[in-house]
Every structure is written in structure tokens, then in C-alpha cells.
N, C-alpha and C positions, 0 to 999 in steps of 0.2 A: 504494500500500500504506500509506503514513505518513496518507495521507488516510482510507483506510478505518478505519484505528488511531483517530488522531484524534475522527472521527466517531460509530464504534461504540462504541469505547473499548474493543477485542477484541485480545488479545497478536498478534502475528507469526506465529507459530503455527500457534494457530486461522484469523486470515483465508489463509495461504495452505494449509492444509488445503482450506478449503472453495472457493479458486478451484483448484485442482488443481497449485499453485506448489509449486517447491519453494525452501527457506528459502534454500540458499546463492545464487540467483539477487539477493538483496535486497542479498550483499554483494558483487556485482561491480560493480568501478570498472576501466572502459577504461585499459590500461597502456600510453602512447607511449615507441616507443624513441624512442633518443637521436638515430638520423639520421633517424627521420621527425619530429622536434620542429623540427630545423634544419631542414628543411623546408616545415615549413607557415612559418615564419617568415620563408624564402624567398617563400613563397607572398602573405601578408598585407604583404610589403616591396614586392611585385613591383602587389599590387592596390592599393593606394596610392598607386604610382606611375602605373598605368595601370587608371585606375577604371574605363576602357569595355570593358574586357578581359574575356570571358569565359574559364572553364575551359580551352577549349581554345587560345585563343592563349596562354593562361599558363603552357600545358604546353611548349610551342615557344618560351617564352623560359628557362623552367627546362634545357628539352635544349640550348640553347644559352651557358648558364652553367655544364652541366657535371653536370648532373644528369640519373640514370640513370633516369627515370621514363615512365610511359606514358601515355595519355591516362586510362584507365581508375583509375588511381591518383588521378592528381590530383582528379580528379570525385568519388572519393568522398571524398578530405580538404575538396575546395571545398564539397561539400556540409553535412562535419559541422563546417567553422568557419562556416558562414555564410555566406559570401562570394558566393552568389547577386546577379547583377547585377538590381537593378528593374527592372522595362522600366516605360517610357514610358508614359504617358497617352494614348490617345489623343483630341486635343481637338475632339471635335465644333462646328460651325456652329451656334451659336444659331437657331434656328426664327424664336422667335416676335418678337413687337413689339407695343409699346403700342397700337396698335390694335385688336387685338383685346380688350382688356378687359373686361371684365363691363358696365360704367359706359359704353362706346364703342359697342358690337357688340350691343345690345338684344335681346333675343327681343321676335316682333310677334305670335305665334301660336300655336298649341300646334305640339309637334316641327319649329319653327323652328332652336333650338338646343338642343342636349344638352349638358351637364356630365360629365365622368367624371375622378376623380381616385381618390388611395388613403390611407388611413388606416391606423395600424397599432397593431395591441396586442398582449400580450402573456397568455398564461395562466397559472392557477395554477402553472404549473410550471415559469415561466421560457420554452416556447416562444412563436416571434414568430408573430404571426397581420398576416394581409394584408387589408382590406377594402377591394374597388371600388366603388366608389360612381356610381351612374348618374342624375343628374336631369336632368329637363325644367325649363327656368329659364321658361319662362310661367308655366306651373301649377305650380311649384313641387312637384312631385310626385318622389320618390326613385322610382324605373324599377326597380333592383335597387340588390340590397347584394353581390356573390361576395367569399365567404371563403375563403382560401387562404393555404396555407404561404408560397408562391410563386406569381408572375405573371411567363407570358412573351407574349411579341406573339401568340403564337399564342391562349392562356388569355385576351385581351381579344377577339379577333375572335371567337371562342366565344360568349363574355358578349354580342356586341353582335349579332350571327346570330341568336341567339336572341330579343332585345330586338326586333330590326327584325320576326322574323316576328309576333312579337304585337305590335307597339307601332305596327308601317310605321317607316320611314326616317328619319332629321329633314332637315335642308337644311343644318348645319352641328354640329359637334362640338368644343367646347371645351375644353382642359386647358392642362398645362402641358409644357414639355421633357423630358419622363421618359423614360428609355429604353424603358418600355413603351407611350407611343403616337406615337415618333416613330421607331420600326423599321421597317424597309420592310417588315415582312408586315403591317403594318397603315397603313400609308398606299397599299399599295397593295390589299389589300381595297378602302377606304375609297371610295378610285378609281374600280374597276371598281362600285360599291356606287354613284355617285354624290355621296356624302355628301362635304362640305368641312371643311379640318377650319381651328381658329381657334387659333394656340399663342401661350399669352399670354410676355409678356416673361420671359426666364428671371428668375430667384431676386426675381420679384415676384408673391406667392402671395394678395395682396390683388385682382389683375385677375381672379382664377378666382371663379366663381358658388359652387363648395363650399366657399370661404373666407372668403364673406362675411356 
């Protein structure tokens, strides 16, 4: 609403007239009693101390300090301070390796090796736009450009189905560690497709044909 104010330069009023608001909603401020303040203070004393602790075991240390609380309680105060546990990363196997690089691994032929990486931009309007980009590193020919909001493993096996029925097959496919062409629904397509694929050394974007 302060944003809409701001922008428009339109009183309180009038904008929540026109989104169907009504005024006294703009003045409520969430009211903590006093034993659920002690509380959450328990709560943030207790996640400090045990930072792997989710909601629910922290519910079971609070019932055992004497506090009359349920699970359902403390979820939603863990929710509204924050105190969501991060998870973990999971750390994928690097693929690729210096061998395969652009400069090592030559195309000898036409659809010898294929290229596909992604590009990204943005439009007038602030949304992010997604380009794949397909070449042939002999002929140096761009295959396709597919635009998309988003790309999932399935959205490249699409791209490349199509490519192969007019283009035929190449003998190997080059990119980088991306999580869209190193998902098993496209390495295994790839597979059954025949097609090898070539993953140059992670976070060295100099070894790829579309970065050179």
C-alpha cells in the first residue's frame, strides 16, 4: 500500500477503495502477549544452542523445561521469527574435465560435435528470459536459439528430438555442468539416442565452443 502511495502519489483512501481494502487493515500491528514473548525467547535461546534442531525437537525441549506448548504452536512462532533450518546443499560430482575442451576435443566433420549452452536476458519489464543455444562447431552454424522463461531436462530433450529429426544425430554433444544437461532425463535420452556427451571442466567456461 505505502508502495502504491508512493508511486501513484494516490491518499490511503482512494488506493484501498479501489483494491477492495478496507482502511483499518493498514493499521494493524500483530500484538504478543507477554508469555508468548518469553517464549519465543525461549525459543531463539534454545536455536542457538542447538542450530541442527528443527521445530519439532524444539518443541520437546521447551515440554521438557516446562512449557505448556504443542507442536502446532511452536511451528507457527518458528515460522514467523524465522528460524527455519537451511538444508544443505546438495554437492554434486563434477562431470566434466579438461579434456574435453573446445581447443582438445576438435570437430573433424559436420554433426561431429554439437554445442549447447544458455544465455540469459532480461525484458522490458524486468522478466528473465532463457536462450539455448545449439551449434555445430565445424560449420559453425547456430542449429536453434529456444526461448524460455525456464528450462528443465525434459525442455532440452524437446529442443534436441527435434534438432536430431531434421538435422540427424551428431556423435558427441558439448556443454558445461549445468543442471540442465547433466540430469539423468537427458543423459539418459542421450544414451538410448546414441549421442556422447563431452562436459567440459566445471566453472571453466573458456573450454565451451559458445564461449569462444
Amino acid at each position: 500500500m505505502a508502495h502504491l502511495g508512493g508511486r501513484l502519489g494516490y491518499s490511503e483512501r482512494r488506493i484501498c477503495r479501489a483494491v477492495g481494502q478496507a482502511r483499518s487493515s493498514q493499521r494493524y500491528r500483530r500484538q504478543v502477549a507477554g508469555d508468548e514473548r518469553a517464549l519465543i525467547e525461549a525459543m531463539h535461546h534454545l536455536a542457538m544452542k542447538r542450530p541442527r534442531f528443527g521445530y519439532r525437537r524444539i518443541a520437546v525441549l521447551l515440554r521438557r523445561d516446562g512449557w505448556p506448548v504443542n507442536v502446532k504452536r511452536v511451528h507457527r512462532l518458528w515460522k514467523a521469527e524465522g528460524l527455519q533450518i537451511r538444508r544443505k546443499a546438495r554437492k554434486r560430482r563434477p562431470l566434466g574435465h579438461g579434456a574435453n575442451a573446445c581447443h582438445r576435443r576438435k570437430p573433424r566433420y559436420k554433426n561431429h560435435v554439437w554445442s549447447y549452452d544458455f544465455v540469459s536476458d532480461r525484458t522490458e519489464g524486468g522478466g528473465r528470459l532463457r536462450l539455448l543455444n545449439v551449434v555445430d562447431e565445424f560449420t559453425r552454424e547456430c542449429l536453434t536459439i529456444e526461448v524460455g522463461r525456464r528450462f528443465r531436462g525434459r525442455d532440452v530433450v524437446r529442443t534436441l528430438a527435434e534438432l536430431f529429426a531434421i538435422r540427424g544425430r551428431p556423435r558427441y554433444l558439448r556443454s558445461d555442468n549445468g543442471p540442465e544437461f547433466a540430469c539423468k532425463v537427458v543423459k539418459k535420452w542421450l544414451k538410448r539416442q546414441g549421442v556422447g556427451t563431452l562436459f567440459i571442466e566445471p566453472g571453466s567456461p573458456w573450454e565451451s565452443f559458445t564461449r569462444v
